[in-house]
Backbone as CSV, one residue per row, in Angstrom:
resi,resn,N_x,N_y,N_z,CA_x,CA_y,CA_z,C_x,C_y,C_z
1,UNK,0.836,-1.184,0.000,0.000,0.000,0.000,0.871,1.233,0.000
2,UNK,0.561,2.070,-0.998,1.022,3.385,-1.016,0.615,4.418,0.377
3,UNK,1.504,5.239,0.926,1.064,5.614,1.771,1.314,4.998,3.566
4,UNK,1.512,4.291,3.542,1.150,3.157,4.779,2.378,3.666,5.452
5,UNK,2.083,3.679,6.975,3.352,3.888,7.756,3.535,3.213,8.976
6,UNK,4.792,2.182,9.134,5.100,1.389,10.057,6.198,2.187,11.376
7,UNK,5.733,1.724,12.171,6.483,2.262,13.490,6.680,1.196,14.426
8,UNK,8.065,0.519,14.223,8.396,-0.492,14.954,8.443,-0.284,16.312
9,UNK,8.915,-0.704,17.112,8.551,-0.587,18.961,9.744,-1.928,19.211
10,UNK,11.009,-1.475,19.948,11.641,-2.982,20.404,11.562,-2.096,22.354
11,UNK,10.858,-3.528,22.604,10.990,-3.453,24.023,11.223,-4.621,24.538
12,UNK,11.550,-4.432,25.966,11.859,-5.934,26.940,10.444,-6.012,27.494
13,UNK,9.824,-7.301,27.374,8.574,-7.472,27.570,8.446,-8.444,29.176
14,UNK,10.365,-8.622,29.340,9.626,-9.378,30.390,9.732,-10.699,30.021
15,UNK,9.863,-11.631,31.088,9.541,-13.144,30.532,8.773,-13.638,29.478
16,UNK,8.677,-14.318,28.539,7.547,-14.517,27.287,6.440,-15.375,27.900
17,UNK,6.647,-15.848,28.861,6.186,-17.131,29.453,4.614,-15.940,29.952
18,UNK,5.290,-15.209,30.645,4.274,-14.019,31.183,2.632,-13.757,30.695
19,UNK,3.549,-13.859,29.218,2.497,-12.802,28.398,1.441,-13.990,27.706
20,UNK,0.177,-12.346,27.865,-0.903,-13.175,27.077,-0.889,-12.873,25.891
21,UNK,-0.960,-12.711,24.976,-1.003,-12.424,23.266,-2.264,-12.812,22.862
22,UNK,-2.963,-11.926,22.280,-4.469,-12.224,21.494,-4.493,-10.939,20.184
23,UNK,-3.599,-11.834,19.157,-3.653,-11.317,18.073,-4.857,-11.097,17.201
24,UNK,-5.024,-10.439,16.307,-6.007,-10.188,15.606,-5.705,-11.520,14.674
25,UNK,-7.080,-12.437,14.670,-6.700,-13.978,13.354,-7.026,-13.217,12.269
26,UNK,-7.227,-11.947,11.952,-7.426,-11.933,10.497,-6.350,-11.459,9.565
27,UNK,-5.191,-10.784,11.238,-3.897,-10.530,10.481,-2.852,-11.506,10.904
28,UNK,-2.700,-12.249,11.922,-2.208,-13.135,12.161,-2.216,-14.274,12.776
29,UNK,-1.862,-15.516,11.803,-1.874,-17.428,11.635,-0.973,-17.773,12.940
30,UNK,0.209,-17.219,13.423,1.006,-18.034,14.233,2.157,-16.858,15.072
31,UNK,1.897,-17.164,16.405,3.366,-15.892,16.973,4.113,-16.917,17.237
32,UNK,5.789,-16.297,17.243,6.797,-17.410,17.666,8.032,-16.391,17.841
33,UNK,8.982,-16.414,18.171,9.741,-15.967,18.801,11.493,-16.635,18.384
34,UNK,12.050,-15.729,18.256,13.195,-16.153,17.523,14.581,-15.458,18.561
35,UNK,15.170,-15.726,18.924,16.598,-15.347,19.816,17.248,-14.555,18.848
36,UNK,17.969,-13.297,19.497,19.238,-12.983,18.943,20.134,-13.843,18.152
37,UNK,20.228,-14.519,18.969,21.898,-15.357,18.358,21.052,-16.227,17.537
38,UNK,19.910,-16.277,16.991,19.838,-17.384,16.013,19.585,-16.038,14.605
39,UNK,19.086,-15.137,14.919,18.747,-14.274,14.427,20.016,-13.702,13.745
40,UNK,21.358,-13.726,14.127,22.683,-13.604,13.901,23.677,-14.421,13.134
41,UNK,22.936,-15.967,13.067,23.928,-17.161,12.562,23.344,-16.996,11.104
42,UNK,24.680,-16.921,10.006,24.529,-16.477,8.976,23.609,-17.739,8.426
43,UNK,23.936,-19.026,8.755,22.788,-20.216,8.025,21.164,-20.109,8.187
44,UNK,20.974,-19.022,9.033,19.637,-18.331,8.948,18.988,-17.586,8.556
45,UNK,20.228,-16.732,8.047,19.942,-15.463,6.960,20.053,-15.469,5.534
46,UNK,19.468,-15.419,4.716,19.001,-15.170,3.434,18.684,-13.962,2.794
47,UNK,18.194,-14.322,1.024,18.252,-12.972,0.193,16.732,-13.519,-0.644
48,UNK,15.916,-12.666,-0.776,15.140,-13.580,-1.627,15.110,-12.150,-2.971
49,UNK,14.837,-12.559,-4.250,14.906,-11.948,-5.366,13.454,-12.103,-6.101
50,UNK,13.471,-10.445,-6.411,12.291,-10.265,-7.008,12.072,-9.197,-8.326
51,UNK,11.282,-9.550,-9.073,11.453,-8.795,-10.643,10.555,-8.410,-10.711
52,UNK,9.804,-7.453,-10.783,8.528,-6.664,-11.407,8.227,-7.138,-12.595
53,UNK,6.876,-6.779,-13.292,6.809,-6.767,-14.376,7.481,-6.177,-15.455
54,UNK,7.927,-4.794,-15.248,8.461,-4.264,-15.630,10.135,-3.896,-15.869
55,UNK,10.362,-5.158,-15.151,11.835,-5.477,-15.446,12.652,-5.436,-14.174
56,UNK,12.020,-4.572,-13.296,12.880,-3.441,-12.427,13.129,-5.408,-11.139
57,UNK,14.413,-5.049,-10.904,14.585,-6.143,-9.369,14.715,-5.661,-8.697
58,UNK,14.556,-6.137,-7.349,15.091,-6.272,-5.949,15.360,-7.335,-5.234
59,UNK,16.432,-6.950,-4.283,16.421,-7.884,-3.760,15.620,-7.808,-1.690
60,UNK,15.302,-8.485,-1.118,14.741,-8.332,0.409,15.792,-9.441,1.384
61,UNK,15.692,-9.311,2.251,16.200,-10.013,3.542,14.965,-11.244,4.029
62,UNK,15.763,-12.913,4.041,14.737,-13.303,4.805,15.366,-13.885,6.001
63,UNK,14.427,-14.099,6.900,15.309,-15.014,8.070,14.408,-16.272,8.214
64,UNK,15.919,-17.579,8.491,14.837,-18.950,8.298,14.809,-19.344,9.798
65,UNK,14.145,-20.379,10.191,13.344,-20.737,11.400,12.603,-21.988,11.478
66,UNK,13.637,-23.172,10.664,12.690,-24.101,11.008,11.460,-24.030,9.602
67,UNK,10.108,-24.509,10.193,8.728,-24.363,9.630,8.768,-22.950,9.385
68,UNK,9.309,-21.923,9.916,8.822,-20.389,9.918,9.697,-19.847,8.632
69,UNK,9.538,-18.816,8.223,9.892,-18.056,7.544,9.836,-16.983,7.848
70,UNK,10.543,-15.532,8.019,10.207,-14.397,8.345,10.972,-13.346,7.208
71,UNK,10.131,-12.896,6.609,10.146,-11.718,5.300,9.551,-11.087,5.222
72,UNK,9.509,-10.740,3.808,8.742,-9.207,3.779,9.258,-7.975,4.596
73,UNK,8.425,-7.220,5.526,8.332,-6.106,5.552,8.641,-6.401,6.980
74,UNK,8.264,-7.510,7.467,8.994,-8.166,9.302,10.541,-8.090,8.769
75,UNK,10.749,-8.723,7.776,12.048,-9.056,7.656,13.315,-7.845,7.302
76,UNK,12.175,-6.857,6.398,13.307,-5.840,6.663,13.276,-4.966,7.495
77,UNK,12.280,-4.893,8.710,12.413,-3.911,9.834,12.968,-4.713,10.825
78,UNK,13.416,-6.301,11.117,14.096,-7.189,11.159,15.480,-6.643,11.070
79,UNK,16.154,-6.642,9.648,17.311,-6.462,9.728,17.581,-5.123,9.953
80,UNK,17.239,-4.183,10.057,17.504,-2.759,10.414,17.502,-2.444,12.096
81,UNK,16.517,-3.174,12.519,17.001,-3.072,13.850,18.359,-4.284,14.382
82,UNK,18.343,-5.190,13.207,19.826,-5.924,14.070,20.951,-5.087,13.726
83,UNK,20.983,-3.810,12.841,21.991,-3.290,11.923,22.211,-1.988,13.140
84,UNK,21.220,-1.826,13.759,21.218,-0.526,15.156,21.493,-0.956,15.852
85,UNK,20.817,-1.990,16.604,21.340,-2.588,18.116,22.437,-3.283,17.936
86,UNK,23.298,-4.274,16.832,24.249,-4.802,17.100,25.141,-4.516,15.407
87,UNK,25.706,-3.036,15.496,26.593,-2.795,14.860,28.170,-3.496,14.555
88,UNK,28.529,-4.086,13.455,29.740,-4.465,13.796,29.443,-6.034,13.568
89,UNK,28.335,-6.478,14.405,28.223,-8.282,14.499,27.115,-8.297,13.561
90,UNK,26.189,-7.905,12.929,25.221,-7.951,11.725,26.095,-7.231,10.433
């Protein structure tokens, strides 16, 4: 969507165990939770490639997880915050 504006939020939430989570099911199938350091090991990180109709490419960031996959638009506000909080090791 043209227009659309995301405002990420990284906070310490606290034990995960804690929390209740009651996502909206119409925007989201599954929450799961991924560590730093896996989030860091390059056999988890990926590139996925994409061509318009019009010729034009790009490329995006994915991170793997098992069954999970995390891309898109998680994936590149994903790598931008590992590129702030851990300069140097991303």
């Amino acid at each position: 969507q043209h227009g659309m504006t995301v405002a990420p939020v990284v906070a310490n939430l606290g034990p995960l165990e804690a929390l209740t989570l009651t996502p909206n099911p119409d925007e989201v199938e599954e929450v799961f939770t991924l560590p730093l350091a896996h989030l860091l090991r390059e056999e988890n990180q990926g590139y996925t490639h994409f061509r318009t109709a019009s010729g034009y490419g790009y490329t995006l960031p994915v991170f793997l997880n098992g069954p999970h996959k995390v891309w898109g638009l998680t994936a590149m506000v994903t790598e931008l915050t590992l590129e702030l909080l851990l300069p140097g090791r991303y």
